[in-house]
N, C-alpha and C positions, 0 to 999 in steps of 0.2 A: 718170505718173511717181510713184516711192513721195517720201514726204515730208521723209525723211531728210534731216539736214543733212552732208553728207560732213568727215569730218576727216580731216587726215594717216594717224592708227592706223587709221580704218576702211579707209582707201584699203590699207593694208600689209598685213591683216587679208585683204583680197580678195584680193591678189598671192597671201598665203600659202596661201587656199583654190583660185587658179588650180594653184599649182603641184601639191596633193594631189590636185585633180581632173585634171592631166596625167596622174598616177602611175597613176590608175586605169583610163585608158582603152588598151585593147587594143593592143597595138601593130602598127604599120603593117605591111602585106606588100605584097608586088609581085604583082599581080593578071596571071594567062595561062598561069601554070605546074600542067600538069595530067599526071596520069597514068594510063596503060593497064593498069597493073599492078590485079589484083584485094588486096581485105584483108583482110590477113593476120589471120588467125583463133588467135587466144590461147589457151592453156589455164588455165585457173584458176593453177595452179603461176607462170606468167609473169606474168601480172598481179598476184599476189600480191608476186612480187619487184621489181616495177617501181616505180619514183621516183612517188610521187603527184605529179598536177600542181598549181599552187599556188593557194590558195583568193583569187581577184581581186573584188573588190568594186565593182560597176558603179555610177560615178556617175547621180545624178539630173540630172534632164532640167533643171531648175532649175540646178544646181549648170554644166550645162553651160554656159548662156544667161549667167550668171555669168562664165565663163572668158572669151567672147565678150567681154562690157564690159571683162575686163581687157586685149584684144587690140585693142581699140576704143582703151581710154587710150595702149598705147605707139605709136598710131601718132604720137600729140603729143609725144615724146620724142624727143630725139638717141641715136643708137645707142651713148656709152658709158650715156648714164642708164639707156636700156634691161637694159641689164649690169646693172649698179648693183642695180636695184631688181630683175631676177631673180634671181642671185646672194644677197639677202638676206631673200626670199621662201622660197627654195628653203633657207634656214638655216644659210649655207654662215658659220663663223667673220670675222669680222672681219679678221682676221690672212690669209687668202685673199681678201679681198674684195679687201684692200690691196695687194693683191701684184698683183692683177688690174687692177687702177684707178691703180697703178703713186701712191700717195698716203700718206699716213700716217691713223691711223681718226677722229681728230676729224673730217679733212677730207671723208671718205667717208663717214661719218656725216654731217656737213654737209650735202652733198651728195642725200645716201637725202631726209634732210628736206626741201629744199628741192623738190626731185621731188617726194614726196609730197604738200607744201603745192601744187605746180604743179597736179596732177591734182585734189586736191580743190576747187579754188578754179573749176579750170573746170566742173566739176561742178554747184558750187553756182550759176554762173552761168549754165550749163545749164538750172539746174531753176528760177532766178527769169524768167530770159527769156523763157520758154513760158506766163508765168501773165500 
């Protein structure tokens, strides 16, 4: 296990790189849809005018394994924390969080903290237990 001592901003720090490493990864398709049809053969002039496709940047296999401990922490969460702390990951205003969490932003704020103290503390007790 690395050495780190976990805090709250590091714990917030990993939500925020779960959510950028979501961003990056391919999005889902429904697998069995196939076709007979042969492909269609372009001419330079058509591809020329076609929408470039957009330049995706594949996360790292680390960056993945990451995303995983963050999927690991919410399962020790109640389903609004879980909001909470995605919602503020993902960067979303204050002023939505609170509208979401149906609170005012000290409280929600409150709140973020108290979550993230929760995760780091098991964390650390994680990493003393094992030694």
């Amino acid at each position: 296990m690395d050495d780190k001592l976990w805090t709250p901003e590091a714990v917030a720090a990993c939500f925020e790189e779960a959510v950028a490493t979501l961003r990056k990864l391919p999005p889902a398709r429904v697998a069995g849809y196939v076709t007979n049809w042969p492909e269609i053969i372009r001419s330079a002039e058509e591809i020329a005018d076609m929408a470039p496709d957009p330049l995706r940047v594949r996360p790292t296999a680390e960056a993945i394994s990451r995303l995983d401990l963050t999927f690991d922490w919410m399962a020790w969460l109640t389903v609004p924390e879980r909001k909470l702390v995605w919602l503020k990951a993902a960067k979303l205003p204050w002023k939505q969080i609170c509208a979401e969490q149906a609170c005012d932003r000290s409280t929600a704020w409150r709140r973020w903290q108290r979550v993230l103290g929760k995760i780091a503390r098991r964390q650390n007790w994680r990493r003393y237990r094992w030694r």
